[in-house]
C-alpha positions as semicolon CSV with decimal commas, in nm:
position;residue;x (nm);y (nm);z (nm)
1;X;1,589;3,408;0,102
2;X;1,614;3,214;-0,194
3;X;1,919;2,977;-0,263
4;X;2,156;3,032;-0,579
5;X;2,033;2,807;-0,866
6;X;2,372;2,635;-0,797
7;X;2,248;2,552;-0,459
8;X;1,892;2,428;-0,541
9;X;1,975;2,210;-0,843
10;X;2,142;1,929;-0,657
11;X;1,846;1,889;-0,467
12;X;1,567;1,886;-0,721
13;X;1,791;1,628;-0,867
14;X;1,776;1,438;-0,571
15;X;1,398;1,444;-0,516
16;X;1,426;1,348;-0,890
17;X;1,621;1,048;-0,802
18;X;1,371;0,924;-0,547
19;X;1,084;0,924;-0,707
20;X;1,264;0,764;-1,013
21;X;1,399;0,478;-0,805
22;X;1,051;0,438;-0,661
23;X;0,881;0,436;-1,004
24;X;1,096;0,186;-1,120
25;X;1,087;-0,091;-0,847
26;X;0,740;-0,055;-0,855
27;X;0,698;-0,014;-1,254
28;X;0,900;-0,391;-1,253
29;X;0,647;-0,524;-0,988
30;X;0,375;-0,392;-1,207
31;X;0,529;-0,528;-1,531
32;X;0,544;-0,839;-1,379
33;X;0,184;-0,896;-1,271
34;X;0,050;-0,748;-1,592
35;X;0,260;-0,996;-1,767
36;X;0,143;-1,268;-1,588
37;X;-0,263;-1,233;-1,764
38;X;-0,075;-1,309;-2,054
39;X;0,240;-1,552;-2,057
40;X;0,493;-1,734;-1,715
41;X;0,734;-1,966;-1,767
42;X;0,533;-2,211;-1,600
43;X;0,172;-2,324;-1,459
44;X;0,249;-2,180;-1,084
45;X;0,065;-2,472;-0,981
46;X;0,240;-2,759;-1,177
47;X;0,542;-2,982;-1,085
48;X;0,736;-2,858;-1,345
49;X;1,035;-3,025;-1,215
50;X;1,222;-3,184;-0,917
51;X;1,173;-3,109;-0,565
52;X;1,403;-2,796;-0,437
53;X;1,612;-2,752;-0,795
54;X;1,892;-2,484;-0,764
55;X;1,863;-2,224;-0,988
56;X;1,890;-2,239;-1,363
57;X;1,855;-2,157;-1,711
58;X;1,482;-2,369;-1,702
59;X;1,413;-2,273;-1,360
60;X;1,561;-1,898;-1,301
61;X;1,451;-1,931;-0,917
62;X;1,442;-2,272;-0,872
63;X;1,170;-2,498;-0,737
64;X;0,994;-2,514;-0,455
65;X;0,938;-2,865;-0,222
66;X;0,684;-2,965;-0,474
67;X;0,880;-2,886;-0,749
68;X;0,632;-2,616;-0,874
69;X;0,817;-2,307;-1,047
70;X;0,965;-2,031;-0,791
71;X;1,027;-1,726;-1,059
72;X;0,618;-1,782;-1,188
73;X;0,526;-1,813;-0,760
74;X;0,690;-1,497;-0,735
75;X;0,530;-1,343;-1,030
76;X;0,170;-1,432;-0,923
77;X;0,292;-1,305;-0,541
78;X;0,335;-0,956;-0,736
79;X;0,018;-0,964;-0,897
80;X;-0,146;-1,060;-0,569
81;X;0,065;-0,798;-0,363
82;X;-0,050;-0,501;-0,564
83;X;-0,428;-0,618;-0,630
84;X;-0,432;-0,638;-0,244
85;X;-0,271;-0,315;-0,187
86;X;-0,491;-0,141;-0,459
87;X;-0,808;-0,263;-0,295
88;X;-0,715;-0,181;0,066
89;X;-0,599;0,134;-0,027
90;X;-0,913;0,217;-0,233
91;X;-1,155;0,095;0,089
92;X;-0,926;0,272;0,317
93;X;-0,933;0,602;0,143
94;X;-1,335;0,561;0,030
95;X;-1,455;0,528;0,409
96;X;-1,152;0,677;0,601
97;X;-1,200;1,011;0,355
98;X;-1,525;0,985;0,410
99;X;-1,560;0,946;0,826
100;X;-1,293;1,223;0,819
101;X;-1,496;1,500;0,600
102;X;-1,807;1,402;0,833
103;X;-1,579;1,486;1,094
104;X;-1,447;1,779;0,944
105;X;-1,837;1,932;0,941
106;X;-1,944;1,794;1,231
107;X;-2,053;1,994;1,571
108;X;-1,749;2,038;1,808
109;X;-1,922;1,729;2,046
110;X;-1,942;1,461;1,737
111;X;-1,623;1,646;1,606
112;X;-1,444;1,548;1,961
113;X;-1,619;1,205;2,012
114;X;-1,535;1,058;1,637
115;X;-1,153;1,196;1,697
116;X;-1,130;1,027;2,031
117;X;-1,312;0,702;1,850
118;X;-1,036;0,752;1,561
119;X;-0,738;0,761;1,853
120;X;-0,884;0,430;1,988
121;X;-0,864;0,282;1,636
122;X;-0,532;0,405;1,580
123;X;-0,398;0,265;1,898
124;X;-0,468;-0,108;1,732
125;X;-0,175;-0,218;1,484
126;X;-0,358;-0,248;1,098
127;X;-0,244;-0,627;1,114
128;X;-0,439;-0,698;1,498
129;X;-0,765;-0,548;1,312
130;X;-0,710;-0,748;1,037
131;X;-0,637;-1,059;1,186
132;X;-0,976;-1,012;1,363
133;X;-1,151;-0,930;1,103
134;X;-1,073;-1,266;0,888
135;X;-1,121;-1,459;1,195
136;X;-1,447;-1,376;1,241
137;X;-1,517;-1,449;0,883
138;X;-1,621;-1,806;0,790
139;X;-1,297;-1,903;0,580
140;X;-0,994;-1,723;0,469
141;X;-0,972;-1,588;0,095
142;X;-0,786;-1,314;-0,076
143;X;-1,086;-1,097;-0,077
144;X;-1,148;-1,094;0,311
145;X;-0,754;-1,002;0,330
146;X;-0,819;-0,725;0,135
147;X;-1,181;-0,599;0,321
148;X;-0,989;-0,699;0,649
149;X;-0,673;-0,401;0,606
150;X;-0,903;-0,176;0,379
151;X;-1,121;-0,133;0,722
152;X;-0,793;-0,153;0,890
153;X;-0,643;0,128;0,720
154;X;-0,948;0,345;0,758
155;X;-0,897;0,514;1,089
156;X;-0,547;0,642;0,983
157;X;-0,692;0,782;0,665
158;X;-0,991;0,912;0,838
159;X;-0,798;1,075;1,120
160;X;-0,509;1,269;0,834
161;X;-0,827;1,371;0,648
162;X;-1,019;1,529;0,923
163;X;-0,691;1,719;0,986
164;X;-0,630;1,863;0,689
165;X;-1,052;1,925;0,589
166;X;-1,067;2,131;0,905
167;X;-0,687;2,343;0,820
168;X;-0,891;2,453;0,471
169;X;-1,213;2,533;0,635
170;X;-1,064;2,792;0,839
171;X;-0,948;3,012;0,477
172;X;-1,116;3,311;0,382
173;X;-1,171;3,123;0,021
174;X;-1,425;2,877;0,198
175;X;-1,644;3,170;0,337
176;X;-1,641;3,328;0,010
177;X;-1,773;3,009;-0,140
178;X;-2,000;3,038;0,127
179;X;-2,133;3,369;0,105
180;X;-2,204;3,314;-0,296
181;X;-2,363;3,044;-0,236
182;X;-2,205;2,750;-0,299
183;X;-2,337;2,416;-0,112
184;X;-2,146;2,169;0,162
185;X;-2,094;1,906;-0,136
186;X;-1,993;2,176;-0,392
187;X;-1,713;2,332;-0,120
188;X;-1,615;1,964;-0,082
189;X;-1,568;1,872;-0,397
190;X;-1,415;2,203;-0,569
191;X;-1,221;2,329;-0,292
192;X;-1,140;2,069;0,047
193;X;-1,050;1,772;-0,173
194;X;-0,812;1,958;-0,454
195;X;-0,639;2,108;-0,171
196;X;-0,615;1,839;0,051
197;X;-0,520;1,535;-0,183
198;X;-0,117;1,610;-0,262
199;X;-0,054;1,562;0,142
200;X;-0,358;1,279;0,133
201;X;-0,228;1,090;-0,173
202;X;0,154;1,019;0,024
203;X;0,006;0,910;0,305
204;X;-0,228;0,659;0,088
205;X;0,115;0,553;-0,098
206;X;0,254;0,490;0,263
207;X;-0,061;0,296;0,339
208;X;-0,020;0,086;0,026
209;X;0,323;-0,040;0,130
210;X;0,187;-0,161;0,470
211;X;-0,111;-0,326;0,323
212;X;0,147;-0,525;0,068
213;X;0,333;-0,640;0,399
214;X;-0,003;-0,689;0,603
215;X;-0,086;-0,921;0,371
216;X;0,281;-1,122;0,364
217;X;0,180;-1,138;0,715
218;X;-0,118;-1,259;0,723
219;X;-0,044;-1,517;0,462
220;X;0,276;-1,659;0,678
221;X;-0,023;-1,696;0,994
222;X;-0,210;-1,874;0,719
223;X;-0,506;-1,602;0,702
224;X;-0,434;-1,487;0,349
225;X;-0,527;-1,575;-0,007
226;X;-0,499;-1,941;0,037
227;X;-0,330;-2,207;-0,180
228;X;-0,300;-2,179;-0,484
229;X;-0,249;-1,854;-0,500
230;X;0,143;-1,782;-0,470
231;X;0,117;-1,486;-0,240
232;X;0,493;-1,428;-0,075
233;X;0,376;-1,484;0,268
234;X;0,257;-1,816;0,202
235;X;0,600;-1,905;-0,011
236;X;0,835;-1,788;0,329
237;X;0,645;-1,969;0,491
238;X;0,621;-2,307;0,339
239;X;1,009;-2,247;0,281
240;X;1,096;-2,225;0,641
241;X;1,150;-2,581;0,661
242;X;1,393;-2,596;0,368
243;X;1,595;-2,264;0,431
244;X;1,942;-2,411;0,500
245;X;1,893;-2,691;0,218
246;X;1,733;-2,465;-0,054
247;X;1,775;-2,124;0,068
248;X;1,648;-1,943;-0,231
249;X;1,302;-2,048;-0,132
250;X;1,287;-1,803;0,126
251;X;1,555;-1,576;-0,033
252;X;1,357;-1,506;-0,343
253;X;1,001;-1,405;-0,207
254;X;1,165;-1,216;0,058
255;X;1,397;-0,990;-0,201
256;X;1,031;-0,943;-0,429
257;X;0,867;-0,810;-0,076
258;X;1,168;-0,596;-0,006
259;X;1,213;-0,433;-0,363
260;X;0,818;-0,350;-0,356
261;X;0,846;-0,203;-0,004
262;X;1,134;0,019;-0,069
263;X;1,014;0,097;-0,383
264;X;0,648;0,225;-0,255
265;X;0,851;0,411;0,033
266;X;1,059;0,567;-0,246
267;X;0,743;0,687;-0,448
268;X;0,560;0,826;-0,137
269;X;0,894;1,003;0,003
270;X;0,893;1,150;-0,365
271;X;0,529;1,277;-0,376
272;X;0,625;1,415;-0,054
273;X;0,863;1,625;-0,192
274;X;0,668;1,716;-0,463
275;X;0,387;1,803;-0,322
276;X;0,628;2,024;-0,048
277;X;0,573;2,404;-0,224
278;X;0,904;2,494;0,019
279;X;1,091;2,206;-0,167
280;X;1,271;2,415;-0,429
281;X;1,366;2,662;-0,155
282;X;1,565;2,439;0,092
């Protein structure tokens, strides 16, 4: 039964709300590493001033021990955040979407052994595979970050995917593609991956946000972009030492990770409820 229109206006507002919120963190995040092609307030890598400064009208976050500039660190750790969640996201989805149609298509003895292969995967946190995956590489750099979680992320993708290709292969629509003649690739891309990408695409905007904090991670362990690139990982980390003296040094990177987390977990819980066709109804 459907609700009054009283009843179901509160809550469209408030799927509104979230993915408003979640635009907006990330939309600041966003404006903030586009601005950065073109103007900071500072070289990120000059000592612009004296060691550990409190905040201030020059310095809005401070310095750091060097006395480099905290707000344009920060500002290059948001440009660096999204360009590694971006590219993890896009290798993720490119060869998880792809092992998962395969999958999809396969015989039922492939079928089983890549979803028992995918369960292994799975079982590994993203940030163990990573860390293994720039280890074995000769010498950490932002773009071996991003290869390590985009391979990282795979398995998840691959595994959602395979669920939700093999859910539209089973309606009557595909066998009437089938029995006019439509090929495997046309079926793919005119009816499995329009019908499958509104569930796909929150679980990719889930996967972005733990790429962005993969990456904080693996800069603190010293496997990330390395210096000078200002990713927020490496500023918590080189601010450990100085947290009781100059405690915005830790405070501000970690309030920039924060906002972009809940801000990407705001935007997926939003597509979620978008994509929902029961949404209106509840």
């Amino acid at each position: 039964m459907t609700a009054p229109l009283g009843l179901a206006a509160p809550s469209r507002r408030a799927r509104s709300w979230t993915l408003t919120a979640g635009l907006l963190l990330v939309g600041l995040h966003l404006g903030a590493a586009l601005l950065t092609l073109v103007w900071m307030p500072f070289d990120p890598a000059e000592m612009a001033g004296r060691r550990l400064e409190a905040p201030s009208l020059v310095h809005w976050a401070g310095t750091d021990r060097l006395g480099r500039d905290l707000f344009s660190q920060i500002m290059v750790g948001s440009r660096i955040a999204l360009l590694v969640g971006i590219g993890a996201v896009a290798i993720g989805a490119c060869l998880g979407g792809l092992l998962g149609i395969l999958a999809a298509f396969a015989t039922r003895w492939l079928d089983d052994a890549l979803a028992a292969a995918l369960d292994i995967l799975i079982a590994f946190p993203v940030l163990l595979i990573a860390m293994l995956v720039v280890a074995a590489s000769e010498s950490a750099s932002l773009w071996t970050a991003i290869l390590a979680l985009g391979l990282g992320l795979s398995p998840v993708v691959a595994r959602l995917t395979r669920i939700l290709a093999k859910r539209v292969l089973l309606m009557d629509f595909i066998t009437a593609a089938r029995t006019s003649g439509t090929s495997w690739p046309g079926i793919v891309a005119t009816h499995v991956l329009p019908n499958i990408w509104p569930q796909l695409s929150v679980n990719l905007a889930l996967q972005f946000g733990l790429a962005v904090i993969a990456e904080a991670s693996l800069s603190y362990l010293g496997l990330g972009s390395p210096p000078p690139n200002a990713s927020w990982g490496r500023l918590l980390q080189e601010a450990q030492g100085t947290v009781f003296t100059a405690p915005v040094g830790a405070i501000a990177p970690g309030l920039a990770l924060l906002t972009l987390a809940i801000g990407i977990n705001l935007l997926a819980d939003g597509l979620r409820e978008r994509s929902d066709p029961a949404g209106d109804r509840r």
